[in-house]
PDB file with SEQRES, HELIX, SHEET and CRYST1 records, atoms N, CA, C and O in Angstrom:
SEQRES   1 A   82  UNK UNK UNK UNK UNK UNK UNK UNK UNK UNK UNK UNK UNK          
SEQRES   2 A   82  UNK UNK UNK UNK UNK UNK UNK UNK UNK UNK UNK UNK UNK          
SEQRES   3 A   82  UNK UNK UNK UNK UNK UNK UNK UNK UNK UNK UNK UNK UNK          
SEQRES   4 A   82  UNK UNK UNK UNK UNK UNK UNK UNK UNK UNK UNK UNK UNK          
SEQRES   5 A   82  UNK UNK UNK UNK UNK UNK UNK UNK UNK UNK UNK UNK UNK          
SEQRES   6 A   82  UNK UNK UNK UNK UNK UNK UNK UNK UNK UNK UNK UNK UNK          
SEQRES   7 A   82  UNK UNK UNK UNK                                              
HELIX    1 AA1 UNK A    4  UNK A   16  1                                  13    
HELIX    2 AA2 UNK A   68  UNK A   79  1                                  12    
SHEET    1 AA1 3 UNK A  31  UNK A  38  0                                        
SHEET    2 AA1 3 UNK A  44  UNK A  50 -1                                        
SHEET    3 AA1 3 UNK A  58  UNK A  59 -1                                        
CRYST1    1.000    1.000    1.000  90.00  90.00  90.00 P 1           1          
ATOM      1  N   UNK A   1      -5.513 -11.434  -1.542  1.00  0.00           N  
ATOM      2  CA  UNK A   1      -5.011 -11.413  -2.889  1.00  0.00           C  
ATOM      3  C   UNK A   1      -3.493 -11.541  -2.938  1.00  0.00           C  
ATOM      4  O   UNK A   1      -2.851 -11.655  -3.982  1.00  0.00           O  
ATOM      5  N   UNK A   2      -2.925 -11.507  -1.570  1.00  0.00           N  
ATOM      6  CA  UNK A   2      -1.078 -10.878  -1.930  1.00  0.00           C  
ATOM      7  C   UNK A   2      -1.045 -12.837  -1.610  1.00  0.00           C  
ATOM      8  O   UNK A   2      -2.000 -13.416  -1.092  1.00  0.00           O  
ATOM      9  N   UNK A   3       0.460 -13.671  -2.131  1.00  0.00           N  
ATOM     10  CA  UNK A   3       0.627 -14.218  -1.578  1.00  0.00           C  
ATOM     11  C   UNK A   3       1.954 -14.213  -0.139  1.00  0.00           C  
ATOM     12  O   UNK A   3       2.310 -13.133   0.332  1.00  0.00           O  
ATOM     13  N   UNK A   4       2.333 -15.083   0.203  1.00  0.00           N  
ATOM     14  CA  UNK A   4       3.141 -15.291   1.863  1.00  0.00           C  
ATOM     15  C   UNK A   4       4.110 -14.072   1.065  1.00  0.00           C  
ATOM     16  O   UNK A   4       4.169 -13.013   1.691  1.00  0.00           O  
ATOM     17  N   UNK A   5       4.753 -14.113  -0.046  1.00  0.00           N  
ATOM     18  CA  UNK A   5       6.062 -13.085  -0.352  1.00  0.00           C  
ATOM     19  C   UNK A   5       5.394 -11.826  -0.569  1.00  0.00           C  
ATOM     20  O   UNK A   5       5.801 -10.923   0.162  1.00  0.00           O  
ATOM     21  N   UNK A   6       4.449 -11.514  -1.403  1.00  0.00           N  
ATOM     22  CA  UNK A   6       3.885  -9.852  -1.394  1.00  0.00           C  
ATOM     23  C   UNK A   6       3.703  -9.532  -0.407  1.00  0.00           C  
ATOM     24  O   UNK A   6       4.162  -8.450  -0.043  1.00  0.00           O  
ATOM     25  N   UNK A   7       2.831 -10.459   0.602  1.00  0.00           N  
ATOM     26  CA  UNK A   7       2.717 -10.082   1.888  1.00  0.00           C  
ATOM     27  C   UNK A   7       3.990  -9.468   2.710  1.00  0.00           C  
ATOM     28  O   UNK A   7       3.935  -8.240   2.757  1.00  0.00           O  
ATOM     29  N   UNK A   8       4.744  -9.846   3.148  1.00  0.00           N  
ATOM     30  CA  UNK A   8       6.547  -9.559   3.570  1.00  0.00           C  
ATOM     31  C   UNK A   8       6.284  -8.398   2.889  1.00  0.00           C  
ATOM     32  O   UNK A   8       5.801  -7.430   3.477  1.00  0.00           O  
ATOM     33  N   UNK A   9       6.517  -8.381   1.840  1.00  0.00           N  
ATOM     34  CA  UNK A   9       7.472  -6.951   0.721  1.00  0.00           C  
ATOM     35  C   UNK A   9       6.231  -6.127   1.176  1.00  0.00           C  
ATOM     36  O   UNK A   9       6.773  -5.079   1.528  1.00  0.00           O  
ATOM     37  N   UNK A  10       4.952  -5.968   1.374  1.00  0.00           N  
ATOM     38  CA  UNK A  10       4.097  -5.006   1.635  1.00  0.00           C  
ATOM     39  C   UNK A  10       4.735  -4.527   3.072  1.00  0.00           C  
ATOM     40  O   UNK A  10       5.448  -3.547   3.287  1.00  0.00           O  
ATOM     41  N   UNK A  11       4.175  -5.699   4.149  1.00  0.00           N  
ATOM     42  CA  UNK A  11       4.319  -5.296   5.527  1.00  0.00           C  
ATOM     43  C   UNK A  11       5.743  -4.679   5.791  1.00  0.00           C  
ATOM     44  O   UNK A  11       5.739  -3.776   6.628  1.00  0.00           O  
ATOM     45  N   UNK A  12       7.300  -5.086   5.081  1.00  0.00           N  
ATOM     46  CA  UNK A  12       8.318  -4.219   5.606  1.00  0.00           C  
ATOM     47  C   UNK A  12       8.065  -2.990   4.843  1.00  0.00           C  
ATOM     48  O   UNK A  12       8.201  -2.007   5.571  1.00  0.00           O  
ATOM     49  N   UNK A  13       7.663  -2.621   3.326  1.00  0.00           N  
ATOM     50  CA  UNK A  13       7.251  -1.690   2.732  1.00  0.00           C  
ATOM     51  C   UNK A  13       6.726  -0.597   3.977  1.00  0.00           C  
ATOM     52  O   UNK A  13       7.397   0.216   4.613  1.00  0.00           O  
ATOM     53  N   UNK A  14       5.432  -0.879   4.045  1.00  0.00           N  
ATOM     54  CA  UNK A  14       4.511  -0.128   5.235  1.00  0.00           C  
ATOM     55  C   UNK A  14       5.337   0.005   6.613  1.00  0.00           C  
ATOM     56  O   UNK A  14       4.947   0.847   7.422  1.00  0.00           O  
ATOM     57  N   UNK A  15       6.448  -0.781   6.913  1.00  0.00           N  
ATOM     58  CA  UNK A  15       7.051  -0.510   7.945  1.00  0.00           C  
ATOM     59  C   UNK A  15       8.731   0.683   7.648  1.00  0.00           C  
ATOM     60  O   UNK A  15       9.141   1.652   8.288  1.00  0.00           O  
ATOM     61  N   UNK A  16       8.976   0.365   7.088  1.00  0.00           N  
ATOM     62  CA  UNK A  16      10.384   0.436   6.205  1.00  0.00           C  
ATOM     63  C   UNK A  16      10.968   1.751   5.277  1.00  0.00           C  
ATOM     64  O   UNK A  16      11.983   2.445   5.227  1.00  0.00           O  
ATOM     65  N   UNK A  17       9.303   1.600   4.389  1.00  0.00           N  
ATOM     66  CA  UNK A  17       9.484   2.829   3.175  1.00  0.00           C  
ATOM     67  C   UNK A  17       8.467   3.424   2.997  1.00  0.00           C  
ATOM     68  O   UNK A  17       7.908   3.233   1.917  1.00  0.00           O  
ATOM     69  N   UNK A  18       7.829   4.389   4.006  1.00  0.00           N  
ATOM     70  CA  UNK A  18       7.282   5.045   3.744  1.00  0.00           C  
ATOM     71  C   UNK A  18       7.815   6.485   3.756  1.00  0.00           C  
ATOM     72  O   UNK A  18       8.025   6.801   4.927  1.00  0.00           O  
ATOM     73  N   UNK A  19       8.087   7.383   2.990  1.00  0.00           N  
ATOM     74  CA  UNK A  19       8.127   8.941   3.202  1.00  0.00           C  
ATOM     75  C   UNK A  19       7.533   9.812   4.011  1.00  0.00           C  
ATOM     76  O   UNK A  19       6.319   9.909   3.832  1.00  0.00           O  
ATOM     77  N   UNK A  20       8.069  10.581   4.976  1.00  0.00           N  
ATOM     78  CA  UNK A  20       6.669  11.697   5.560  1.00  0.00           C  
ATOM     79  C   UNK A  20       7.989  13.079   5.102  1.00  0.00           C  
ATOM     80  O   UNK A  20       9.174  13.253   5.386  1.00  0.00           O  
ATOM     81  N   UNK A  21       7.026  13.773   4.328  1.00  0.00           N  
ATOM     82  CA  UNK A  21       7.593  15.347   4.391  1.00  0.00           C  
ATOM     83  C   UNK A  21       7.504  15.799   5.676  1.00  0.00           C  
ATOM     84  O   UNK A  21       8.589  16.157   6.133  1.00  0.00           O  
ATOM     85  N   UNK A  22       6.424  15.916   6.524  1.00  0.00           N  
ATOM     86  CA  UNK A  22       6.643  16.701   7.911  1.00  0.00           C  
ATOM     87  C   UNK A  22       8.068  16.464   8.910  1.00  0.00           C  
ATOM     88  O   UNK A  22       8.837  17.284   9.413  1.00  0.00           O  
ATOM     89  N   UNK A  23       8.024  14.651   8.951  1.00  0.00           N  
ATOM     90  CA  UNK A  23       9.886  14.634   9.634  1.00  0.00           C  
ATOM     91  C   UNK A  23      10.668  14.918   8.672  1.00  0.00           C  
ATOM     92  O   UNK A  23      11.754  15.442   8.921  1.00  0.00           O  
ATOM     93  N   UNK A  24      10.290  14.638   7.396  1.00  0.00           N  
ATOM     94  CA  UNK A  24      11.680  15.141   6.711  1.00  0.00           C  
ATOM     95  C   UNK A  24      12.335  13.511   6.270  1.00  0.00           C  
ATOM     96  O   UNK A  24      13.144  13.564   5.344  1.00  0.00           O  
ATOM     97  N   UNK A  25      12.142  12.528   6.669  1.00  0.00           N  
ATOM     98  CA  UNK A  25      12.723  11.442   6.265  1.00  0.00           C  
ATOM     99  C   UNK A  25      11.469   9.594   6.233  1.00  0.00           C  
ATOM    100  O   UNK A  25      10.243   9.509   6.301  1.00  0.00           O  
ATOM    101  N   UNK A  26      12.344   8.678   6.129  1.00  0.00           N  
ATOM    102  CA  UNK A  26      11.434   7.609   6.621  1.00  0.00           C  
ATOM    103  C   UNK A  26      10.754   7.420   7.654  1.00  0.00           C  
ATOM    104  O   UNK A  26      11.385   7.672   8.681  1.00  0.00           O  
ATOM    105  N   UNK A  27       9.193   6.903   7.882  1.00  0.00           N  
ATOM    106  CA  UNK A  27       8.218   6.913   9.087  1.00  0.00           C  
ATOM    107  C   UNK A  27       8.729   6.184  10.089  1.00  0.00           C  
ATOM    108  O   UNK A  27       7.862   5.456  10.571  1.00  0.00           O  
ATOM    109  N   UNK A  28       9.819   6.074  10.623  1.00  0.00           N  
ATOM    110  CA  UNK A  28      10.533   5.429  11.470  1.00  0.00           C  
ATOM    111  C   UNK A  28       9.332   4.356  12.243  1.00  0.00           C  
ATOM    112  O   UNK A  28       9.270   3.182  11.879  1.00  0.00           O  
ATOM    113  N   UNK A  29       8.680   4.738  13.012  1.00  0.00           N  
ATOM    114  CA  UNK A  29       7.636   3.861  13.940  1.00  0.00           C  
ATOM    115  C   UNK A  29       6.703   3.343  13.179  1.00  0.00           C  
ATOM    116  O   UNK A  29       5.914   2.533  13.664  1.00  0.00           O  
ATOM    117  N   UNK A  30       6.624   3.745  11.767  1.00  0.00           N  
ATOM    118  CA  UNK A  30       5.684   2.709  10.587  1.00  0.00           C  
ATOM    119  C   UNK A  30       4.492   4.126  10.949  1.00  0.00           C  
ATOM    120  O   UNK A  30       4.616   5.159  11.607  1.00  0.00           O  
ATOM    121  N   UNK A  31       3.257   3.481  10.080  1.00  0.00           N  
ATOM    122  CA  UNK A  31       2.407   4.269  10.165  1.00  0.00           C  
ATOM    123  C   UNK A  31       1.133   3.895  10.137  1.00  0.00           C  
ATOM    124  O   UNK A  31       0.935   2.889   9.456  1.00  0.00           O  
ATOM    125  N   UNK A  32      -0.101   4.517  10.812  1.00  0.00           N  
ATOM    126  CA  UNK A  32      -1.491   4.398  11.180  1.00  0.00           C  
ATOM    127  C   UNK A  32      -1.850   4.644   9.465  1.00  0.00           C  
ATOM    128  O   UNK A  32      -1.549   5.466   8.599  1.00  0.00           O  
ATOM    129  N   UNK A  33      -2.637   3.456   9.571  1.00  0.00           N  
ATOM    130  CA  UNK A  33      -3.526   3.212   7.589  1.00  0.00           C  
ATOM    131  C   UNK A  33      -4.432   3.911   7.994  1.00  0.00           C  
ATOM    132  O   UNK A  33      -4.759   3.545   9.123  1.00  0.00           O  
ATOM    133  N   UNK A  34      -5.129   4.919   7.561  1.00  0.00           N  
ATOM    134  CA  UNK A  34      -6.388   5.068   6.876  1.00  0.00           C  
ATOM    135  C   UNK A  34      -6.830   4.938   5.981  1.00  0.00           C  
ATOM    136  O   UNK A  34      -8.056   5.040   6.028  1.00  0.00           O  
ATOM    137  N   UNK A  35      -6.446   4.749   5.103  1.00  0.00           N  
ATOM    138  CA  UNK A  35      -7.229   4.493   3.842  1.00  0.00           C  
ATOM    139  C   UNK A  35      -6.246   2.603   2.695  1.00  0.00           C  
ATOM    140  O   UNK A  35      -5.127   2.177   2.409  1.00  0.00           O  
ATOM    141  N   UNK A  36      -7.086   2.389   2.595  1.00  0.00           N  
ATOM    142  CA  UNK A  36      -6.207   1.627   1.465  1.00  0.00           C  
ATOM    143  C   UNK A  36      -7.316   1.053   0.168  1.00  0.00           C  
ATOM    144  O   UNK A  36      -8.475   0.653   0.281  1.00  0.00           O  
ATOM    145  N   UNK A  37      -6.561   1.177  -0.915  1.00  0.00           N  
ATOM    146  CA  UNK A  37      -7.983   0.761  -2.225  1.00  0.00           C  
ATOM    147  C   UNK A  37      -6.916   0.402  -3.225  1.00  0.00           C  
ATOM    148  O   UNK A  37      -5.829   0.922  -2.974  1.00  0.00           O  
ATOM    149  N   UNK A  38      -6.963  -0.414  -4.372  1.00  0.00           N  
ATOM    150  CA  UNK A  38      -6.632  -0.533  -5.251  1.00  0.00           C  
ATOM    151  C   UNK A  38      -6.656   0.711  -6.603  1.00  0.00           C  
ATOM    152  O   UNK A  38      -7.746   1.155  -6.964  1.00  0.00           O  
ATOM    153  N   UNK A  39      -5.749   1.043  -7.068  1.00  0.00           N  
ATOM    154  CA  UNK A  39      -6.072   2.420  -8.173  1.00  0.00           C  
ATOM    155  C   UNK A  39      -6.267   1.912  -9.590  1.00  0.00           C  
ATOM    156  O   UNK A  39      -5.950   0.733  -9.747  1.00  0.00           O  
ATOM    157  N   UNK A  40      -6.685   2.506 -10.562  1.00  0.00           N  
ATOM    158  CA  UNK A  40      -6.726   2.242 -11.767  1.00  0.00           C  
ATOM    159  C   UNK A  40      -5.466   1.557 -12.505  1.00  0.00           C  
ATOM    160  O   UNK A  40      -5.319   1.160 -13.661  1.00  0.00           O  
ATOM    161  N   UNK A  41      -4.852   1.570 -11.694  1.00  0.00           N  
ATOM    162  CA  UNK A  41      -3.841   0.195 -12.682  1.00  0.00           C  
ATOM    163  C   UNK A  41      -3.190  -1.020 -11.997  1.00  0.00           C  
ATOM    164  O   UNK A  41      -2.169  -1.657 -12.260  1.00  0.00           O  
ATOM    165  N   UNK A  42      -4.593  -1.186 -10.538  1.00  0.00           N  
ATOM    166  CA  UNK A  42      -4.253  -2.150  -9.803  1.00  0.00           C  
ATOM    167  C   UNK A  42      -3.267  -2.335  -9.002  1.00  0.00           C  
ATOM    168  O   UNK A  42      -2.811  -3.431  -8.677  1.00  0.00           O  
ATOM    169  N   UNK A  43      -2.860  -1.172  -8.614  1.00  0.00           N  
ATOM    170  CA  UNK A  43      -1.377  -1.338  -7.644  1.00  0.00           C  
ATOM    171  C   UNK A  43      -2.403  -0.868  -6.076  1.00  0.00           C  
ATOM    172  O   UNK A  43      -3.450  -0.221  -6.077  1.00  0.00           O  
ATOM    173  N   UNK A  44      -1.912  -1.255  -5.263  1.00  0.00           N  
ATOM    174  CA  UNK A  44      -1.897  -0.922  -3.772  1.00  0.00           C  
ATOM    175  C   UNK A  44      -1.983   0.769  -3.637  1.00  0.00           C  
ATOM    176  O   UNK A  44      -1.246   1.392  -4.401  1.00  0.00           O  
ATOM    177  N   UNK A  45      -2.541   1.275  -3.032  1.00  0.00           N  
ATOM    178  CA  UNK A  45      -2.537   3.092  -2.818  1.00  0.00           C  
ATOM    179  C   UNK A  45      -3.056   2.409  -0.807  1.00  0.00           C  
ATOM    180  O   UNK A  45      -3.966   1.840  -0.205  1.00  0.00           O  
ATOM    181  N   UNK A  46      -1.609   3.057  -0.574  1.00  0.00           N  
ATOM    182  CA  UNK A  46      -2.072   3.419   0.625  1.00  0.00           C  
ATOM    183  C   UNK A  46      -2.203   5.290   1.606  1.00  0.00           C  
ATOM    184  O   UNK A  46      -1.411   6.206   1.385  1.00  0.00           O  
ATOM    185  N   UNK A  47      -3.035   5.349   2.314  1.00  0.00           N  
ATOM    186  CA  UNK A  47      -2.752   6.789   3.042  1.00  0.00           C  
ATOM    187  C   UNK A  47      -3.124   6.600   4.159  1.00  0.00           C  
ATOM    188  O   UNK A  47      -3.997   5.794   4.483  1.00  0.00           O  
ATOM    189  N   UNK A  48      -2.401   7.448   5.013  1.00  0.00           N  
ATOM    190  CA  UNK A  48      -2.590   7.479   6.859  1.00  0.00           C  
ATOM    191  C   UNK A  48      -1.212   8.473   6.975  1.00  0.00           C  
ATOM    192  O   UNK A  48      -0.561   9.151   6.180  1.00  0.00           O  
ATOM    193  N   UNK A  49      -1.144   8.147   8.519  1.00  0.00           N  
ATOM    194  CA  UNK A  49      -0.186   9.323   9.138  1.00  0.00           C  
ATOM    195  C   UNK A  49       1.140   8.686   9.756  1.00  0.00           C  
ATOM    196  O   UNK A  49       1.190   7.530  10.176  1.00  0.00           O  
ATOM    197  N   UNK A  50       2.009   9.418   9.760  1.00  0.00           N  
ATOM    198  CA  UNK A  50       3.106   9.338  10.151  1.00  0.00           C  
ATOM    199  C   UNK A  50       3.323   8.628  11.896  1.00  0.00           C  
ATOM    200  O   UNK A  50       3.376   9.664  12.559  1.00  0.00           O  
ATOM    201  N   UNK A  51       3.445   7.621  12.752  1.00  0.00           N  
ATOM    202  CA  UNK A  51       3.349   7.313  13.649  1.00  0.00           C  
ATOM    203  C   UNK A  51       4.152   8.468  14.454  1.00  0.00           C  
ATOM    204  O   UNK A  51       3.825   8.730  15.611  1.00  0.00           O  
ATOM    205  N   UNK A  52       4.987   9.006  13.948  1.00  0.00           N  
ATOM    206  CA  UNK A  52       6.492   9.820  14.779  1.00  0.00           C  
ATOM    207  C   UNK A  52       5.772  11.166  14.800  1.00  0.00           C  
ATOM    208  O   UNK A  52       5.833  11.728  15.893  1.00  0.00           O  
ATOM    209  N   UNK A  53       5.096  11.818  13.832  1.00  0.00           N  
ATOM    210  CA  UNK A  53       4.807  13.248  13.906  1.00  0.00           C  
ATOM    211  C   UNK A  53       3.011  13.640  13.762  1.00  0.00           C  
ATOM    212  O   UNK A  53       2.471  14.671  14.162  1.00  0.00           O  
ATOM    213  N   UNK A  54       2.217  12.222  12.928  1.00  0.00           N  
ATOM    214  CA  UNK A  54       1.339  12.628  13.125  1.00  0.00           C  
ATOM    215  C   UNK A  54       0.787  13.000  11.643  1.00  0.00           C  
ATOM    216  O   UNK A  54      -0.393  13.048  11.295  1.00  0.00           O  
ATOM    217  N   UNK A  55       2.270  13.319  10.643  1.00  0.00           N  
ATOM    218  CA  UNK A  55       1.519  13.954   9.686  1.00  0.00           C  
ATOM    219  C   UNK A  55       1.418  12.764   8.353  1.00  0.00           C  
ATOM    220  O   UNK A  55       1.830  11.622   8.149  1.00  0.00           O  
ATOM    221  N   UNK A  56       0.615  13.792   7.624  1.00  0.00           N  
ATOM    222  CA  UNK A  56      -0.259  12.683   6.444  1.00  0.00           C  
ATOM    223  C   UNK A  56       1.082  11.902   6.049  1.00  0.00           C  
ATOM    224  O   UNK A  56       2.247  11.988   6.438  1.00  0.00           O  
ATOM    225  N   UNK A  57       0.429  11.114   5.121  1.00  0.00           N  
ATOM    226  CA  UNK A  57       1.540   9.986   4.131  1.00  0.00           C  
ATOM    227  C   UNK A  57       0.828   9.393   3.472  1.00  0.00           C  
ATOM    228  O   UNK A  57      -0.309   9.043   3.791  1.00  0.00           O  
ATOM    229  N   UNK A  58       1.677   9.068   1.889  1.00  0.00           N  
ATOM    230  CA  UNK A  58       0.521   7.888   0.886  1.00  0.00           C  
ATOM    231  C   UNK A  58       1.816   7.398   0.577  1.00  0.00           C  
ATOM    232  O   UNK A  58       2.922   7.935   0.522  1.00  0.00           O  
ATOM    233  N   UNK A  59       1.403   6.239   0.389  1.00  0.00           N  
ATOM    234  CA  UNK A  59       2.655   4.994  -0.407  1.00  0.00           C  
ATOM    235  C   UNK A  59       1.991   3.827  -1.662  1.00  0.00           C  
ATOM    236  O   UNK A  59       1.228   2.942  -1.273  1.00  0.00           O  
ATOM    237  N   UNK A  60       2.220   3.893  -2.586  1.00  0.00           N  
ATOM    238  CA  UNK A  60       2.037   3.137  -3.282  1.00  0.00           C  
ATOM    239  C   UNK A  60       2.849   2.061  -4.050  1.00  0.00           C  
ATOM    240  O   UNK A  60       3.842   2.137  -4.774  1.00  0.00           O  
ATOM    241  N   UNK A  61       1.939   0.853  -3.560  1.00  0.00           N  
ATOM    242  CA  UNK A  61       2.652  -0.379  -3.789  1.00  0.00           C  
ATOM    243  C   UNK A  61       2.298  -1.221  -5.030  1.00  0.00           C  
ATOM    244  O   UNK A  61       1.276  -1.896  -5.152  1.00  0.00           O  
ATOM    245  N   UNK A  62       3.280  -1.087  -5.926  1.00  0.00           N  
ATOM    246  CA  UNK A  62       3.044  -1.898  -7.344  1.00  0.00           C  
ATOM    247  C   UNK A  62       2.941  -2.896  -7.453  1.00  0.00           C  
ATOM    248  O   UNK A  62       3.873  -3.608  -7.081  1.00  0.00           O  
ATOM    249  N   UNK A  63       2.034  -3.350  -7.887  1.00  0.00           N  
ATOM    250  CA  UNK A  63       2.045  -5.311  -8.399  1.00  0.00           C  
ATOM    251  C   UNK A  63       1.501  -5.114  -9.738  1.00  0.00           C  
ATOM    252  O   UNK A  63       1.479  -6.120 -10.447  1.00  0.00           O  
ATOM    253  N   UNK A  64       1.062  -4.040 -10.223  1.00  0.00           N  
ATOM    254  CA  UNK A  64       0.761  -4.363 -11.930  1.00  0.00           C  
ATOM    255  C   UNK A  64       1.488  -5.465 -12.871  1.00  0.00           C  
ATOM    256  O   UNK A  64       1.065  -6.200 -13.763  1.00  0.00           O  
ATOM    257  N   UNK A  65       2.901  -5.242 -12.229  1.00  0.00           N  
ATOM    258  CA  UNK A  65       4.112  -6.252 -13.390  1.00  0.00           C  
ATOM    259  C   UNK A  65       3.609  -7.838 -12.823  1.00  0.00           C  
ATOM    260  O   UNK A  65       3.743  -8.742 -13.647  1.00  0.00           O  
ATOM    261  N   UNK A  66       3.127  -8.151 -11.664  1.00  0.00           N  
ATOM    262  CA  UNK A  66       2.737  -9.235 -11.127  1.00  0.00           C  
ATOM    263  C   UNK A  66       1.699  -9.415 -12.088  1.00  0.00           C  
ATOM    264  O   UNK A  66       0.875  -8.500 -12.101  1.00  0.00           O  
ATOM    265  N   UNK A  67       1.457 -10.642 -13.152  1.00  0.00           N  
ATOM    266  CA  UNK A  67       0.161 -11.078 -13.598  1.00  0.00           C  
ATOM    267  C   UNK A  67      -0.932 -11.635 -12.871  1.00  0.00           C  
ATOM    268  O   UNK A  67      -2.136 -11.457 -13.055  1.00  0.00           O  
ATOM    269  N   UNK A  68      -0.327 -12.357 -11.988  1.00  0.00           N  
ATOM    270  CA  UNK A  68      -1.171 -12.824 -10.964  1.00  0.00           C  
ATOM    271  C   UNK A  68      -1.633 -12.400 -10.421  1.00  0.00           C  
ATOM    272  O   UNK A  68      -2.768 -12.841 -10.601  1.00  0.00           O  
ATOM    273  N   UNK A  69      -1.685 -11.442  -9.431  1.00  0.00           N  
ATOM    274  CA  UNK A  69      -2.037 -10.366  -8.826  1.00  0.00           C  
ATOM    275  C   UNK A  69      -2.893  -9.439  -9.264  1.00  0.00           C  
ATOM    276  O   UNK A  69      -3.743  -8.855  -8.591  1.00  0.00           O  
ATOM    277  N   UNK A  70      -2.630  -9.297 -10.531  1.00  0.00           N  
ATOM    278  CA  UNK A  70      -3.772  -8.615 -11.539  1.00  0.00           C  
ATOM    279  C   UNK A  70      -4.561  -8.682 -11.890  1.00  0.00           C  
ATOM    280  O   UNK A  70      -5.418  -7.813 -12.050  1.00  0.00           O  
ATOM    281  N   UNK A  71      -4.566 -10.425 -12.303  1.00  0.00           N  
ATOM    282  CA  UNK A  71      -5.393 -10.857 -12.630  1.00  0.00           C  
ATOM    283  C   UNK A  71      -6.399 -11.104 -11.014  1.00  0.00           C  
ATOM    284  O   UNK A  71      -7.555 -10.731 -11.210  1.00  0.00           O  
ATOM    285  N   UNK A  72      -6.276 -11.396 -10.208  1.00  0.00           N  
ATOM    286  CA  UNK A  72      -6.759 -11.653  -8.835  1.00  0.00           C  
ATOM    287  C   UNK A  72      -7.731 -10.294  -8.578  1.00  0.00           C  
ATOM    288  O   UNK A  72      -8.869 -10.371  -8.114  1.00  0.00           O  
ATOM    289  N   UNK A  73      -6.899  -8.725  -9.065  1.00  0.00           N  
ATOM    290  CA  UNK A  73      -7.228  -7.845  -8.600  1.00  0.00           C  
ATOM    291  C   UNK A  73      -8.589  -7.455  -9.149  1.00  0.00           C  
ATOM    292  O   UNK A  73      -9.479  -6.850  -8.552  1.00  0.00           O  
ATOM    293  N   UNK A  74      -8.589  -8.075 -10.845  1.00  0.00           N  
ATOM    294  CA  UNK A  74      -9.612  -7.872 -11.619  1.00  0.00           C  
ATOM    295  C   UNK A  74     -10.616  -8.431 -11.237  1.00  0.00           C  
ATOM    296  O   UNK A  74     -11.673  -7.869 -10.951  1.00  0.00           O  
ATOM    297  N   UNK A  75     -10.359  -9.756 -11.185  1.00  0.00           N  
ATOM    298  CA  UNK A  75     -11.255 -10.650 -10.810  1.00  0.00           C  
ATOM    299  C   UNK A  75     -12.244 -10.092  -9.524  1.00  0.00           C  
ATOM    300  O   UNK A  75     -13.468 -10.175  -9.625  1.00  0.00           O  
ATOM    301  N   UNK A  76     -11.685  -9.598  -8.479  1.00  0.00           N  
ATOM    302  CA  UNK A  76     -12.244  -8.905  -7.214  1.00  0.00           C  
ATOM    303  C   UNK A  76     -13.223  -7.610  -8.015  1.00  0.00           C  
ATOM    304  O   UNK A  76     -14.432  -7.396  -7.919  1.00  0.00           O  
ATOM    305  N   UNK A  77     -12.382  -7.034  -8.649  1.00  0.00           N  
ATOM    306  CA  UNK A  77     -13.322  -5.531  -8.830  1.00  0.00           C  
ATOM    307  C   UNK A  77     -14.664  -6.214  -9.979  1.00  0.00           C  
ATOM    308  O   UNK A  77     -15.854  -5.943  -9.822  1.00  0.00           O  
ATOM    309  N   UNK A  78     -14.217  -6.965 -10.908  1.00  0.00           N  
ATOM    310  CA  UNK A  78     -15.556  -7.791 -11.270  1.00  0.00           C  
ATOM    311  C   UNK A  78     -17.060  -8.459 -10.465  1.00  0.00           C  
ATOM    312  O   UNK A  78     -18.267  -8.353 -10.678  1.00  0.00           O  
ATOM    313  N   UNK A  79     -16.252  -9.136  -9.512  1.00  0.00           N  
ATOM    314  CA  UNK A  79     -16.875  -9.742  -8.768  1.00  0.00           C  
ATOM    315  C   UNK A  79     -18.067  -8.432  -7.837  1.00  0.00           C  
ATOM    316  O   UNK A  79     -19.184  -8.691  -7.389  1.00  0.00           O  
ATOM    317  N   UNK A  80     -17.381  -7.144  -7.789  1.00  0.00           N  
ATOM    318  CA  UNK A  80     -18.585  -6.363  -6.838  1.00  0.00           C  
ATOM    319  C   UNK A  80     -18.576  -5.819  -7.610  1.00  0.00           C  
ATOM    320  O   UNK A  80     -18.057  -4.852  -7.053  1.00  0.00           O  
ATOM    321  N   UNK A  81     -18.765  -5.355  -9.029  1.00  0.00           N  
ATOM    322  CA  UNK A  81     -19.464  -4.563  -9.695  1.00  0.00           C  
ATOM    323  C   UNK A  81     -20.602  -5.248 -10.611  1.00  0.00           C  
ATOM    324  O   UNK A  81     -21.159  -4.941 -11.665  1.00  0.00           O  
ATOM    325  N   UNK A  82     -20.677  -6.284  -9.734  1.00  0.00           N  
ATOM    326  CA  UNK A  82     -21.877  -7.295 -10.779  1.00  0.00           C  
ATOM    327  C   UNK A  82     -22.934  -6.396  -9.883  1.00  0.00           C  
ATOM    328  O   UNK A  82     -24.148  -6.531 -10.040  1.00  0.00           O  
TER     329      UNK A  82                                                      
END                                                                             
């Protein structure tokens, strides 16, 4: 659904800006996904752990303002709730 540029802005996102309260700052070594789903207003929700300490983390990545993307996102959650 992302194209070549969301893609970039996600992957340094997930590398770059994620928060962990346990270090206290950015996930320096990036971080192990467990979970990822789209939320009720179509943005990216990600969760997993901190590569450096281990501990939890969620990051959420907006594309709502993206129409395209939205529309893409809808289209998907349509498509498996038939």
């Amino acid at each position: 659904m992302l194209n070549d540029e969301q893609k970039f802005g996600f992957i340094y996102l997930l590398n770059q800006g994620v928060f962990c309260s346990t270090c206290g700052g950015t996930c320096e070594k990036g971080i192990v996904i467990k979970e990822t789903y789209l939320n009720s207003l179509n943005n990216i929700m990600i969760k997993g752990n901190c590569k450096d300490c281990n501990g939890k983390v969620a990051r959420i990545v907006e594309f709502r303002e993206d129409k395209d993307f939205f529309n893409k996102a809808n289209d998907f959650i349509e498509s498996i709730d038939k």
